[in-house]
Each structure stands twice: as structure tokens, then as C-alpha cells.
C-alpha positions in Angstrom: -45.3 -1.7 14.5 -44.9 1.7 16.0 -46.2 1.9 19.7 -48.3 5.0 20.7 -49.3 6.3 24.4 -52.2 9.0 24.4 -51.9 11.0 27.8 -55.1 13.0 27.5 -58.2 11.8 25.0 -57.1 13.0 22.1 -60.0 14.0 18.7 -60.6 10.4 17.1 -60.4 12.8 13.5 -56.1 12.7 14.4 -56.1 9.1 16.3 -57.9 7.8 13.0 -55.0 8.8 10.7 -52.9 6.3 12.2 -52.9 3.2 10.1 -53.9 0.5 12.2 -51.3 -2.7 10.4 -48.9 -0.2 11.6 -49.7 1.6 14.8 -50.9 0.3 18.1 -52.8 3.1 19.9 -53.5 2.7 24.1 -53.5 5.4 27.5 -51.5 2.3 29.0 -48.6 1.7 26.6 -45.6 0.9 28.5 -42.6 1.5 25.9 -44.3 3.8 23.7 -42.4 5.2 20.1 -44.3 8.3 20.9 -46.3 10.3 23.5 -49.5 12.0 22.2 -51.2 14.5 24.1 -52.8 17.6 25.1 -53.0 19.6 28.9 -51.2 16.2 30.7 -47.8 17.5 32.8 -45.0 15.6 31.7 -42.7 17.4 34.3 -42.6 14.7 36.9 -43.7 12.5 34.6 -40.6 9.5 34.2 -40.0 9.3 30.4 -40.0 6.1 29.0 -36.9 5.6 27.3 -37.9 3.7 24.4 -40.0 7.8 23.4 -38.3 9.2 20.5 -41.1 11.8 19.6 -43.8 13.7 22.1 -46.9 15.6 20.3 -48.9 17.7 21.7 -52.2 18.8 20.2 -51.9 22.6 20.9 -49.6 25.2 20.4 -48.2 26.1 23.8 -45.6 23.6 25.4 -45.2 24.9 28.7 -46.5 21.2 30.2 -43.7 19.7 28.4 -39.9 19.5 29.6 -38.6 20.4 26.1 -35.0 21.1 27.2 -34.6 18.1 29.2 -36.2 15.9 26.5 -33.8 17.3 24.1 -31.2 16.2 26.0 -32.4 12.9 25.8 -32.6 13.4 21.8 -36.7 13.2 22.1 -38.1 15.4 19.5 -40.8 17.4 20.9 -43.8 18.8 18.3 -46.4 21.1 18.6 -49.7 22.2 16.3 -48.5 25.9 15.9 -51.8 27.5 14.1 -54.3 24.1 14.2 -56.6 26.2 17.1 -55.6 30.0 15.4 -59.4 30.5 14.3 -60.8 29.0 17.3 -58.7 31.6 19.9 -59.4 34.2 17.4 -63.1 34.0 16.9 -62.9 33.9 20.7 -60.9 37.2 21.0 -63.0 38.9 18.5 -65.7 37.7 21.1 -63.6 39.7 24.1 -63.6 43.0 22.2 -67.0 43.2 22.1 -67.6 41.5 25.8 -64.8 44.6 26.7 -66.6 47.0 25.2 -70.5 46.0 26.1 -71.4 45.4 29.6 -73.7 42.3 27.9 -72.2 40.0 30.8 -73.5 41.9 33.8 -76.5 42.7 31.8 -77.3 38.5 31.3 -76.5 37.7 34.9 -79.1 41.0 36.1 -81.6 39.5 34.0 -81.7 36.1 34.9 -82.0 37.2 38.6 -85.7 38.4 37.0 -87.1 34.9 37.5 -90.7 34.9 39.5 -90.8 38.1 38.3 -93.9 37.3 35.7 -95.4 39.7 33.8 -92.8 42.6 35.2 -90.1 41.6 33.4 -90.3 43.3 30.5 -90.8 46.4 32.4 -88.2 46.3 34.5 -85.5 45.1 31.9 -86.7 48.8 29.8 -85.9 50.7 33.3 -82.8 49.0 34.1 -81.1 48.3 31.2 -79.6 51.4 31.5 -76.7 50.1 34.1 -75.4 47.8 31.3 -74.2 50.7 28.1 -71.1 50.5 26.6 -69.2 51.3 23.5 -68.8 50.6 20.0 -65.2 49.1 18.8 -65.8 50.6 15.2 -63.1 53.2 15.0 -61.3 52.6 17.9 -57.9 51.9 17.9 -56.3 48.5 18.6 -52.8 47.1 19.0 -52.1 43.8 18.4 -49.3 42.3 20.5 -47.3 39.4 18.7 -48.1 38.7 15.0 -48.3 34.6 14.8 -51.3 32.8 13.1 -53.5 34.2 15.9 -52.5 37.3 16.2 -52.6 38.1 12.4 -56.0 36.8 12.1 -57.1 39.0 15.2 -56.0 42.0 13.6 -57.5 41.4 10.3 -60.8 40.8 11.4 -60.7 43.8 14.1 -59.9 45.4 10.9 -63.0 44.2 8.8 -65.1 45.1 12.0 -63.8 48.9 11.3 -61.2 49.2 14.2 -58.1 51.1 13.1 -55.5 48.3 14.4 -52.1 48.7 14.7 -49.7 45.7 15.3 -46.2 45.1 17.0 -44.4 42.2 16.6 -40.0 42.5 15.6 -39.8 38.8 15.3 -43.1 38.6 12.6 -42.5 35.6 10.1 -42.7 36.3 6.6 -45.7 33.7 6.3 -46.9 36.1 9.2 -46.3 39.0 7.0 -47.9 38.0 3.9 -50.9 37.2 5.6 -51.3 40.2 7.1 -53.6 43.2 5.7 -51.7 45.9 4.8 -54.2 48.2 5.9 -52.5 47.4 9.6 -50.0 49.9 10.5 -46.9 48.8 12.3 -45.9 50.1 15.5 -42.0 50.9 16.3 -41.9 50.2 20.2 -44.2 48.5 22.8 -44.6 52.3 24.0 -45.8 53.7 21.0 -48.3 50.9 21.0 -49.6 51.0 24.8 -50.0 55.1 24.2 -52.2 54.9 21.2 -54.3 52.0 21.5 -58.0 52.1 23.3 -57.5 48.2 23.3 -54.5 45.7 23.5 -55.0 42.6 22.5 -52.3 39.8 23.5 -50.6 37.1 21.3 -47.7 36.0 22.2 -45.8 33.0 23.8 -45.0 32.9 27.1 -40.8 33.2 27.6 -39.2 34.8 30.1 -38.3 37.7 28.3 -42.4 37.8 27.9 -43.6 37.2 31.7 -45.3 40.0 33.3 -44.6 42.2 30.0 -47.9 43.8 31.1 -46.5 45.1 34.8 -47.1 48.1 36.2 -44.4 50.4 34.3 -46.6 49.1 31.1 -49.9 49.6 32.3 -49.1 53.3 33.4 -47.9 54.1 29.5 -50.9 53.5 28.6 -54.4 55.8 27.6 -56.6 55.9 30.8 -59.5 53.4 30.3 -57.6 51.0 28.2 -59.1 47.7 27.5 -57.0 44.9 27.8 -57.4 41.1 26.3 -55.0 38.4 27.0 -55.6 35.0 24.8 -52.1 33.8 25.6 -51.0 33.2 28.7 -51.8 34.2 32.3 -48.4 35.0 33.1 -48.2 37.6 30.8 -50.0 40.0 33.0 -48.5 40.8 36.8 -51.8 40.3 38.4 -51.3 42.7 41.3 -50.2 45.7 38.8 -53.7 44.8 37.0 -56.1 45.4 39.9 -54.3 48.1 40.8 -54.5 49.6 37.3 -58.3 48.3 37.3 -59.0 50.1 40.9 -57.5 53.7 39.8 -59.1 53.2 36.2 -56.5 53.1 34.2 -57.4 50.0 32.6 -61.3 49.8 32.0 -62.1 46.2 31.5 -59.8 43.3 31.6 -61.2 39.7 29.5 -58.5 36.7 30.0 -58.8 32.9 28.9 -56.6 32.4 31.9 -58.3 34.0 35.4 -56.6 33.2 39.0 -58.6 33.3 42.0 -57.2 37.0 42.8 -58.9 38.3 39.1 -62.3 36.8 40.6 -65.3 38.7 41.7 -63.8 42.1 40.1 -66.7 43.7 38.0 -64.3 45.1 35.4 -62.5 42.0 34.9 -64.5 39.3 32.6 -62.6 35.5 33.1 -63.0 32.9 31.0 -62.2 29.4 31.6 -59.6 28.5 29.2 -61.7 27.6 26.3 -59.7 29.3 22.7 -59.1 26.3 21.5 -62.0 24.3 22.9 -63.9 23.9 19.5 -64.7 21.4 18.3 -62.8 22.0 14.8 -59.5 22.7 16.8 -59.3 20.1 18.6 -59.9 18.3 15.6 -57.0 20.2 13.6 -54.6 20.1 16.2 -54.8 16.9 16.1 -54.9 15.7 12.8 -51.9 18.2 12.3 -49.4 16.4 15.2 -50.8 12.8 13.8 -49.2 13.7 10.4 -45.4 15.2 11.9 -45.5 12.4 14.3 -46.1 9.4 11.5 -43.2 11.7 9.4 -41.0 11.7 12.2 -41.1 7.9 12.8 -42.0 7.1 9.3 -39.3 9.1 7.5 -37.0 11.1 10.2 -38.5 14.0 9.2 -39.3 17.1 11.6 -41.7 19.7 10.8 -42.9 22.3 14.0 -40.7 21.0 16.7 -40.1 23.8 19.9 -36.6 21.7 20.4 -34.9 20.5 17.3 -34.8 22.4 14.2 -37.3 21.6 10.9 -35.6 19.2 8.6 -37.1 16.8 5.7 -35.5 15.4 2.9 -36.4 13.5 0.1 -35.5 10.1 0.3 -32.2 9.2 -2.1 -31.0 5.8 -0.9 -32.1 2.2 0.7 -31.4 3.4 4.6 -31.9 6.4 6.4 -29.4 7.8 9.4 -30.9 10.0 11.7 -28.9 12.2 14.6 -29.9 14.4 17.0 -27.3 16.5 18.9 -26.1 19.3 20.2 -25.2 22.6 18.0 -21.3 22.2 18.9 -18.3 22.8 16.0 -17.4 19.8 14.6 -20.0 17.0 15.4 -21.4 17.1 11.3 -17.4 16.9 9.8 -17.6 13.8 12.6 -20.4 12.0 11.6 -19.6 12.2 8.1 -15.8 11.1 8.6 -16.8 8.4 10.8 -19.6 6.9 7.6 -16.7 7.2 5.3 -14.3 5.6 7.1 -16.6 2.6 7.3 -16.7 2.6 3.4 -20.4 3.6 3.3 -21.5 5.5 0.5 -23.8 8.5 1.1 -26.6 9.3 -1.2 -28.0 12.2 0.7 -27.4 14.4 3.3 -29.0 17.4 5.3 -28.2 19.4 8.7 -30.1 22.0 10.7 -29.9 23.1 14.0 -31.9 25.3 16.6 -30.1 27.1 19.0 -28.0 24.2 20.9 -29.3 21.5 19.3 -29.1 19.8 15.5 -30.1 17.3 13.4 -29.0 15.3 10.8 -30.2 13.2 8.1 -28.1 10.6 6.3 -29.5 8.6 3.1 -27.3 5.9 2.7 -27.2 2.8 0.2 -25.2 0.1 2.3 -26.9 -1.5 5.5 -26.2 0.3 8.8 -25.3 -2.8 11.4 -26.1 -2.3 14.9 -22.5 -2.1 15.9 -22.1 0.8 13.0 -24.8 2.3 14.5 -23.5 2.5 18.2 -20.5 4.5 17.9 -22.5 6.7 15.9 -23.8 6.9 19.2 -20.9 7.2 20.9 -20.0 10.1 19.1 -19.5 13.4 21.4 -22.3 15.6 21.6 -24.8 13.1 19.9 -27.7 12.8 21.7 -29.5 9.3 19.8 -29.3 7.7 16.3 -31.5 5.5 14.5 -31.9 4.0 11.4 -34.6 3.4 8.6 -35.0 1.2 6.3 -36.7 2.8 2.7 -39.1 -0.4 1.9 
């Protein structure tokens, strides 16, 4: 019986994908096999240390210690592309809001009421305080080519915006999902100078915060619009109003407002809702449900943000699994150690991701629980466990 702690409510589409003879679900386990959840802060949070596996239904992880859980050889998985049509629809939703003053024009309007019969009249004379401009034609550059950004840039193009994109790290599932109608830019420069909108999607790192500063807004053509569907911390918020104040940058839309980006006409703030459909959170979901029951099912990892991908076949009666640390030697150790206990391997796979690894060892003989601690005890291992193929 695997043990489960949900930390936020979590879609009952993903919760009802555990089987219930094997899974006990509750928001009060105590020694949980994994962690589901969504927005919760795990950073003060003391981590239970029966936890081999954290979830969260989203694609950011920021809320989430990754490194530290690492350390602890807790696999930590995210939904990447669960909520991508759900953000996108919504930034397809923040070219037109930052291009067609229809907010101001829905708040003027309501301030109407008692006005009876004069309403119609006065909307024809002052509906001239709330024109904008088309986004057919007009160039956009797409910041970070992921599932989100991809499907951004497509659908800017269907809309007839000439969209450019700039991304050196794109995927090659990225790639051949993107149009080839979408030009590639060569720098972030070339971008900022050419594009009448910018359109942000990409994770926050700190090679990424405060990309957009003041150096970048200044490269760019006067009376830019600029969307930001990732993270706040992208922009330097002071550089913004600045940029908004001189006009240099026409309209601002963000998922992801501060107080200081409140009450500025040109700046339109959402609150946080990309993902907040009802379909993504369903997705999300149902996607970390599925790599969690792998994980404790089978030892396999699929879109974890601190161990590497890694699934194999099953090829014997027990399973060996091994996070560590990426460090020469630990693989030739493991392996030397099995064979010197006379255990005969059936099957065998290693990955890693940037200072961590895992392993996965398919054995036929029983692994006893003494076997099993000096796998342990092993330098640089982080955790071992053991499954038994029924």
C-alpha cells in the first residue's frame, strides 16, 4: 500500500487514477511515499523522510527545494506542457488586451449605471478614448520555445502576425512542432529591435532574472508591447515603469502583477490564472498521477527537474534502484559490489543530470535487506530501494 499526502486540492480526474487496493490518498498522511501538490511552499516545510517522490501539478518548481531534496535522493516531478494550451489561449488573450484599450473601455462603461436611456449615447461619444491597434501584421518575438511558447507563436502566426522566435536551447520535440513559417532570431538584440510585441516563455533561472532590465528595454522599438506569462521576476519592475513613463514600452500585460505595477493605466495585471482552467488543472494532474504511480510502481522517472529521465523494461524478478550523485566511479561501484555478492544482473541502465544520477538494476536473485544497506553505504549514493516484479 503506497501512502500519498496531497498538499493543495488536487483535480479528482488525477487523484482518481490512483487505484484505491493500492493507494491510500489523505492532506494528513504522516509518512507519506509521495507528496502531491500544486502552489503549497515546501521550503520550510520539514520533509518527511519516509518521501521518495514529490509531484507537482504544474510546470514551474520554484515552491519546491529541488536541490535539497535531491540530496536526500527524493525525486522531484513536474507536468512540463499539461497547462501549455491554457497559458497560451491566455497569452493570445494579452495580444489583443495589449493592443485594444477593451479593458479601460469595460471599466468606463460600467461606471454608466443610472445613466438610463443616455447610455447608448454617451458610449457613441466616448468610445473614442478606448482605440487601439490591429496585431495582424505586426511583428512578434517569441522569447523561449517550450510547449508554450511554440504554441504562442503558431497561433500569433494563424492570426497573421509575422512572429519571429529565439530560443538556443529549443528541443527537438520543440522544433518539430514548430511552423516553419516562424523565422529564427540570432541574438536577444536582434529580437527586442524588430519586434512591436515580446512575448515571454521561459523558466525562471538565474541566468533568466530580470532579463527584461533596463539595458533590454532601451534595445527595443519605442512603443513596444510587452507580455510576460512566466514569471514575475523576469522583468526588473523599476526598469518597466520607467520604460512605461518615457514610452518606450506601450502596454505591459503580466499573469504575475506586484503592488508597484498597480494602478498604471498602461500596465494590464492579471491574477495568476494561465493555467487556471479547468482542462489544465485536470491534465496536470492526471500527467504527475501517471510518473508518480511509475516512479513507485516500477522505478521509473519521466519529467523530473532533479534526477535525469530513465525507464527500462522490466528483465528480471527484482528491481534495484539508486539515486546519487554524478561522481566517476559510483556505476563501476555499484555494479562490482552486485557481483561480488554473486547476483546475477538481467538488466541495467544509468543516466544522470548535471550532479546527480540514477540507476536501474533488474536482477533475478532476492536483494536482502542487509545487501541492500551497503548499497547504501556506498559513497555518493544518495537512497536505494528495491522492487519486487509480481
Amino acid at each position: 500500500m503506497f501512502k500519498i499526502l496531497t498538499l493543495n486540492s488536487i483535480s479528482p480526474t488525477g487523484i482518481s487514477l490512483f487505484p484505491k487496493e493500492n493507494y491510500r490518498i489523505s492532506d494528513q498522511e504522516s509518512s507519506p511515499d509521495g507528496i502531491i501538490l500544486r502552489s503549497y511552499k515546501m521550503h520550510d516545510m520539514e520533509l518527511p523522510p519516509s518521501v521518495l517522490a514529490v509531484a507537482r501539478a504544474g510546470a514551474g518548481t520554484n515552491n519546491i527545494p529541488s536541490k535539497d531534496y535531491a540530496e536526500k535522493g527524493v525525486v522531484v516531478f513536474n507536468s512540463p506542457g499539461a497547462n501549455a494550451n491554457g497559458v497560451k489561449e491566455l497569452a493570445i488573450l494579452g495580444l489583443l488586451l495589449a493592443s485594444r484599450d477593451v479593458h479601460r473601455g469595460i471599466n468606463w462603461i460600467q461606471g454608466l449605471k443610472g445613466k438610463g436611456d443616455e447610455v447608448p449615447k454617451l458610449v457613441e461619444k466616448g468610445k473614442g478614448e478606448f482605440g487601439g491597434q490591429e496585431i495582424r501584421g505586426k511583428r512578434l518575438g517569441v522569447i523561449g520555445l517550450g510547449a508554450i511558447g511554440v504554441m504562442t507563436a503558431n497561433d500569433a502566426l494563424a492570426l497573421g502576425m509575422d512572429v519571429t522566435g529565439y530560443d538556443p536551447f529549443i528541443s527537438v520535440e520543440a522544433a518539430w512542432g514548430l511552423s516553419s513559417s516562424i523565422k529564427k532570431a540570432g541574438t536577444l538584440e536582434e529580437l527586442y529591435r524588430e519586434s512591436d510585441y515580446l512575448t515571454l516563455h521561459i523558466p525562471l533561472t538565474e541566468a533568466t532574472r530580470e532579463l527584461i532590465n533596463e539595458k533590454a528595454l532601451s534595445c527595443m522599438k519605442p512603443g513596444v508591447r510587452l507580455l510576460n506569462f512566466s514569471r514575475g521576476e523576469l522583468v526588473n519592475d523599476a526598469a518597466l515603469l520607467k520604460a512605461i513613463a518615457s514610452g518606450q514600452v506601450a502596454r505591459y500585460v503580466t499573469d504575475f502583477a506586484g503592488e508597484a505595477l498597480l494602478g498604471q493605466p498602461n500596465i494590464i495585471p492579471i491574477p495568476h490564472l494561465g493555467a487556471s482552467t479547468w482542462e489544465s488543472e485536470d491534465n496536470c494532474a492526471a500527467m504527475v498521477v501517471r510518473q508518480l504511480r511509475d516512479y513507485l510502481e516500477r522505478g521509473n522517472i519521466r519529467n523530473s527537474v532533479n534526477f535525469p529521465n530513465c525507464e527500462m523494461p522490466f528483465s528480471g524478478n527484482h528491481r534495484i534502484l539508486v539515486p546519487g550523485r554524478n561522481i566517476p566511479g559510483i556505476l563501476s561501484s555499484i555494479t562490482a559490489f552486485i557481483g561480488d555478492q554473486g547476483i546475477n544482473v538481467s538488466g541495467m541502465i544509468n543516466n544522470s543530470l548535471g550532479d546527480y544520477a540514477y540507476t536501474i538494476v533488474d536482477v533475478e536473485d532476492e536483494i536482502s535487506p542487509e545487501v541492500l544497506g551497503k548499497i547504501k553505504r556506498i559513497d555518493g549514493i544518495l537512497g536505494a530501494r528495491v522492487i519486487t516484479i509480481k
